[in-house]
C-alpha positions as CSV (number, residue, x, y, z in Angstrom):
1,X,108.5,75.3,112.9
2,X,107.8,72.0,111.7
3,X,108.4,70.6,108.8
4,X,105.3,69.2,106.9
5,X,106.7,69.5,103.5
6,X,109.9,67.1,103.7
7,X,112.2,67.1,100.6
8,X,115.6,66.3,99.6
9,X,116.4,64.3,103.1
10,X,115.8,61.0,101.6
11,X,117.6,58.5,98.8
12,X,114.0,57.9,97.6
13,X,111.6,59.9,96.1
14,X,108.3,60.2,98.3
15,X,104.4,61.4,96.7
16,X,103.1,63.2,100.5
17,X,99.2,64.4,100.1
18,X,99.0,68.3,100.1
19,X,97.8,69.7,103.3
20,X,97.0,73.1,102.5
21,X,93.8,74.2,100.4
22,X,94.3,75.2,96.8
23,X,91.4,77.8,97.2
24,X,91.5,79.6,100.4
25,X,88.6,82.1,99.8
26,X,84.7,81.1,99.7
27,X,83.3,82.0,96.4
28,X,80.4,85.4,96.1
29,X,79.1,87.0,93.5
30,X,81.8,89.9,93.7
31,X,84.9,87.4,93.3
32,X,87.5,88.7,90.6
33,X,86.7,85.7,88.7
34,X,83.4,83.0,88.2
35,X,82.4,80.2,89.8
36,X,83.7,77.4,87.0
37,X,87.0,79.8,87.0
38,X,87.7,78.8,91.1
39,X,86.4,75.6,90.7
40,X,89.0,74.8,87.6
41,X,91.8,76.4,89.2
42,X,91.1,74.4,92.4
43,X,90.5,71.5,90.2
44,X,93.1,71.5,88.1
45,X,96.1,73.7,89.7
46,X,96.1,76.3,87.0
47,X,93.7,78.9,84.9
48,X,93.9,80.9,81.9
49,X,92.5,84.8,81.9
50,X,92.4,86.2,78.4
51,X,91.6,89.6,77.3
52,X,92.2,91.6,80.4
53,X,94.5,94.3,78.8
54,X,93.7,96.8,76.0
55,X,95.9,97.1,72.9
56,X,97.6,99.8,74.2
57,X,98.5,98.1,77.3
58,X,100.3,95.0,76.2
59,X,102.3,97.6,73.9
60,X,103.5,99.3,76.7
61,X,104.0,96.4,78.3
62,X,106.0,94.7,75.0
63,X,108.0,98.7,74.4
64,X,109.3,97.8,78.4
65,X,110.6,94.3,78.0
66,X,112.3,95.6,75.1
67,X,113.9,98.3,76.3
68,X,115.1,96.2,79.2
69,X,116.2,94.0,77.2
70,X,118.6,96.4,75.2
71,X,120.2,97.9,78.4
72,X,120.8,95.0,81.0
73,X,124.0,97.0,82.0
74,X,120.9,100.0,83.6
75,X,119.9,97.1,86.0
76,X,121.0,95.7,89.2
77,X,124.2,92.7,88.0
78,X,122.8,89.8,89.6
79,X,119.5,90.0,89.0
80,X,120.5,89.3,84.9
81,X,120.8,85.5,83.9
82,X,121.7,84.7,81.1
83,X,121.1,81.1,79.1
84,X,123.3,78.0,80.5
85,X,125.5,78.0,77.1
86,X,125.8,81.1,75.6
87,X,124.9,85.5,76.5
88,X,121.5,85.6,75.6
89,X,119.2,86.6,78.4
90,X,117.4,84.4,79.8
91,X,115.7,85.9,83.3
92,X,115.7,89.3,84.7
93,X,114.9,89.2,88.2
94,X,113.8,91.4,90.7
95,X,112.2,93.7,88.2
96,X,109.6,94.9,89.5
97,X,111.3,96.7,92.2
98,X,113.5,97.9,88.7
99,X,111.3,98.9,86.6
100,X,108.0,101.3,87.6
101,X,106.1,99.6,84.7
102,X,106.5,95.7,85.6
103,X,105.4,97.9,89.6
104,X,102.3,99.1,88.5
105,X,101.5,96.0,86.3
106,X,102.1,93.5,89.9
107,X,99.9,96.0,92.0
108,X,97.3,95.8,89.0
109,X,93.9,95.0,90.7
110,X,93.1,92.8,88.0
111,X,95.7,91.0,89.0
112,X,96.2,91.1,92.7
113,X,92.5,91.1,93.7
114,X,92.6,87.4,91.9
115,X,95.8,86.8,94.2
116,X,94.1,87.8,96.8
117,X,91.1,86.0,96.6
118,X,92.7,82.8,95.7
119,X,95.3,82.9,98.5
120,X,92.6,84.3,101.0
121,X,94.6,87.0,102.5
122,X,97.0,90.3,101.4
123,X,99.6,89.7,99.1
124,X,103.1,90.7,98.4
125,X,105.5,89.5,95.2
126,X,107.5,86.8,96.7
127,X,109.8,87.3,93.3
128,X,109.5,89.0,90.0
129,X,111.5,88.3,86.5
130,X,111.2,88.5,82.8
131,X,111.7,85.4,81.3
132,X,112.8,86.0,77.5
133,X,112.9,82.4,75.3
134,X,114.7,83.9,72.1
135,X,114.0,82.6,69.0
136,X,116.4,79.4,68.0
137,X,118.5,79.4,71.3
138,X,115.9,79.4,74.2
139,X,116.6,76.6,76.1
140,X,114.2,74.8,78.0
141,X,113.1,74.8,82.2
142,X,113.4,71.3,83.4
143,X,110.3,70.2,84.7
144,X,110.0,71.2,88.8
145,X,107.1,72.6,91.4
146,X,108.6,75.9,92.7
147,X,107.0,75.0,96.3
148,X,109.4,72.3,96.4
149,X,112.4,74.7,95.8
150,X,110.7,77.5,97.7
151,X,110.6,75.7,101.0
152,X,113.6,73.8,101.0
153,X,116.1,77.0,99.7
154,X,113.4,79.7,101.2
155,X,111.9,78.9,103.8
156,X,108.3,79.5,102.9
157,X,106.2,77.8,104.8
158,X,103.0,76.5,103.3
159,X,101.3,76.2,100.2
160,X,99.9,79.9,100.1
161,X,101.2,80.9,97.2
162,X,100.8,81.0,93.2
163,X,102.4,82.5,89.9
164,X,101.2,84.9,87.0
165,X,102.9,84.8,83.8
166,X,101.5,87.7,81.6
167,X,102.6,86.9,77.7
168,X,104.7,89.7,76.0
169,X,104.8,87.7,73.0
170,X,101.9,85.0,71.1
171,X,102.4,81.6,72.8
172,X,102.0,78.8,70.5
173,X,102.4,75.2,70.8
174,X,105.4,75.4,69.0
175,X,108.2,77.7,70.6
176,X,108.2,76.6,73.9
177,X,105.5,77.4,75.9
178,X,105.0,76.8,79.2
179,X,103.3,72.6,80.2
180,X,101.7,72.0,83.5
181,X,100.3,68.5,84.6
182,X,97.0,69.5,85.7
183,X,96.0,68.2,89.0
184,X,99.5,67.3,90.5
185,X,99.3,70.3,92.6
186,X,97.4,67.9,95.3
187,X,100.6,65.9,95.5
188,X,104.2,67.2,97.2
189,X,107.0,65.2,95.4
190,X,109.5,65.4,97.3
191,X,113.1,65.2,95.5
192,X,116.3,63.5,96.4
193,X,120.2,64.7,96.3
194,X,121.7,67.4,99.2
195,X,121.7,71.2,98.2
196,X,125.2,72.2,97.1
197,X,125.9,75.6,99.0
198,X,124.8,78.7,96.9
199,X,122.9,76.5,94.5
200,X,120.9,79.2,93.3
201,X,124.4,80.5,90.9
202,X,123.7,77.2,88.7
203,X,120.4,76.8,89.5
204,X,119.0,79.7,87.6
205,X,120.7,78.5,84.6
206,X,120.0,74.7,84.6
207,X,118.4,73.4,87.6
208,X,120.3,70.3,88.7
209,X,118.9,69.5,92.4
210,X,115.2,70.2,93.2
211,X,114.0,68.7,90.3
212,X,111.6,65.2,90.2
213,X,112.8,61.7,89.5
214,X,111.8,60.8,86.2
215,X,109.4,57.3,87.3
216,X,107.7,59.6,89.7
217,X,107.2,62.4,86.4
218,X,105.6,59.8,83.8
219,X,103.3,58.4,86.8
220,X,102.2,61.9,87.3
221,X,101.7,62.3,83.7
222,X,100.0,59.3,83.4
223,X,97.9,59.9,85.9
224,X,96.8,63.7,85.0
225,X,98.4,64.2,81.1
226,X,100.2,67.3,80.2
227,X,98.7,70.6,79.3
228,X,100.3,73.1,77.2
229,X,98.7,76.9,77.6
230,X,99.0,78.9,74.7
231,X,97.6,82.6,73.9
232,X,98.1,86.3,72.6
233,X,99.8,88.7,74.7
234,X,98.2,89.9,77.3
235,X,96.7,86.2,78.4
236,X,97.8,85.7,82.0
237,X,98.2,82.0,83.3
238,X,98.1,81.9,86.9
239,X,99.0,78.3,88.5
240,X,99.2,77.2,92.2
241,X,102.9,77.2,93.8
242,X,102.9,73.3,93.9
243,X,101.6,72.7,90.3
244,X,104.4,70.4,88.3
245,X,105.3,72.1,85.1
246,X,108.5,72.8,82.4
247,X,108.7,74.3,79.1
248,X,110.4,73.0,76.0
249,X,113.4,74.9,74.3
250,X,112.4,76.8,71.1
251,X,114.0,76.3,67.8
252,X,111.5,78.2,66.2
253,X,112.1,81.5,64.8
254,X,109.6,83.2,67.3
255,X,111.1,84.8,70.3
256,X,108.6,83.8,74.0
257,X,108.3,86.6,76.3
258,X,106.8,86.6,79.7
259,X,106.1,88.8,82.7
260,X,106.4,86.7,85.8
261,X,104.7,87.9,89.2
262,X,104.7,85.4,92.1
263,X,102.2,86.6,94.5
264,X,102.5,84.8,98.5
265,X,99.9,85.2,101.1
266,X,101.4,87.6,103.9
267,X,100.5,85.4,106.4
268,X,103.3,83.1,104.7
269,X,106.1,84.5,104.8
270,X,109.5,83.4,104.7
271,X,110.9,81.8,107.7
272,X,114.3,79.7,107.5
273,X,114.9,77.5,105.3
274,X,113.4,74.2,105.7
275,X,116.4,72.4,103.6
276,X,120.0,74.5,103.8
277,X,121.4,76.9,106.2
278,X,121.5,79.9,104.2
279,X,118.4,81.3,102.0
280,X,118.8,82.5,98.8
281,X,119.4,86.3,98.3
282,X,116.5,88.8,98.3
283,X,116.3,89.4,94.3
284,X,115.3,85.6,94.5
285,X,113.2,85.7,97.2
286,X,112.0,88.5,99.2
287,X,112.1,88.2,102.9
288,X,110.3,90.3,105.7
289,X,110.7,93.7,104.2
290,X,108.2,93.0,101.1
291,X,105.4,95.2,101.3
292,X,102.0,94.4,101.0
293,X,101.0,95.0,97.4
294,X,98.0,97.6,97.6
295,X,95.5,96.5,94.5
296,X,95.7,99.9,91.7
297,X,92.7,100.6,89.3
298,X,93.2,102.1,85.7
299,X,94.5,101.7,82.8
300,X,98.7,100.4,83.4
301,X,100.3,103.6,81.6
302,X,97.8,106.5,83.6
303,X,99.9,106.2,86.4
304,X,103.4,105.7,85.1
305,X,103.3,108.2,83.0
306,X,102.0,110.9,84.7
């Protein structure tokens, strides 16, 4: 297959034009979200959906993180990262296929029926985690575009997918939240530096390769500015695969919490890597087994619990 993404192959940093659409469905009156809604996330790479789970829900939702939280030693070893410099956890991966909560909450049609309209096709979660930012040692996500990383280490091929993060915990300004530069998801940066074998084992902790040159970051940024989401639990920010974003560490008392879903069209699925001769393992990145999430209606603890 040809590559039309190139990254990490030259000693210079390259801005290529995307070549894919950001919207891939035609908006109707029975879209999962508006008009302005499609026409800002196609704008700007990213949207914010408040208010689409009760009370209840986002307790159930908060009573699971915890409780996965207290027992990493019930889930699968690898999938539990911890941060670069000390035990806290920082990602639990794969935990949707782990946990029937975080299940239900990725096949939630209010969820996946926006997935699917954006991407224009079925979906399946091309990786799932918890990311916990505790309070006063959370350390910070260098700034990246997970298409870039996702094609070169995975193997997916175009830009057909995007990323939910539902808040467990309030997002301020303050402890870390996640920033995007608005609009940079209509340019690939391609980054520089070979892929060390089984990068992913550093990687997860402090991402050292993949990431952009810093001239090629402040002309984005001066270009678009930076944007910093915040919101209750239960928001949901989706943003497109390509979008350029990071997060701060928090030093604030107030632990961050987030439910990560990355949904990818099924018509783009992983092939070989584009950039190393081995992909990364499945709990990263799901290969041709995923299955086609199939959208549920309800309230999230009907069918869990019954």
């Amino acid at each position: 297959m040809q590559d039309i993404y190139p990254s990490r192959q030259s000693v210079q940093a390259e801005m290529l034009p995307r070549l894919d659409p950001v919207v891939h469905s035609d908006w109707t009156n029975d879209a999962p979200i508006t008009q302005d809604q499609a026409a800002m996330f196609d704008r700007d790479g990213y949207l914010v959906l408040d208010d689409l789970f009760s009370e209840e829900e986002v307790t159930f939702l908060q009573r699971e993180a915890g409780k996965l939280l207290a027992d990493p030693d019930a889930l699968e070893a690898e999938t539990v990262i911890s941060e670069p410099d000390g035990r806290e956890i920082r990602s639990i991966f794969r935990i949707h296929a782990q946990s029937p909560v975080i299940a239900r909450l990725a096949a939630d049609e209010r969820l996946a029926n926006v997935a699917r309209f954006l991407l224009g096709d079925d979906v399946y979660i091309h990786q799932s985690r918890l990311n916990y930012k505790p309070g006063f040692q959370g350390k910070e996500f260098y700034w990246h575009s997970d298409f870039e990383t996702w094609h070169v280490e995975d193997g997916m091929p175009r830009m057909r997918a995007l990323s939910m993060s539902v808040l467990l915990a309030e997002n301020t300004p303050n402890n870390g939240p996640l920033m995007l530069i608005p609009g940079s998801h209509r340019t690939f940066l391609t980054c520089v530096g070979e892929t060390p074998e089984d990068h992913y084992r550093m990687s997860l902790k402090r991402q050292e390769y993949g990431v952009p040159d810093e001239d090629s970051l402040a002309e984005l940024a001066d270009r678009h500015g930076i944007v910093a989401p915040t919101g209750k639990p239960g928001a949901v920010v989706i943003f497109d695969c390509n979008a350029m974003h990071g997060s701060n560490g928090n030093i604030t008392p107030f632990p961050r919490a987030n439910a990560f879903l990355v949904y990818n069209a099924v018509s783009n699925r992983l092939v070989a890597p584009f950039g190393v001769d081995k992909p990364r393992p499945d709990f990263i990145a799901a290969r041709a087994q995923a299955e086609t999430v199939v959208p549920q209606a309800g309230p999230l603890m009907a069918e869990v619990l019954a």
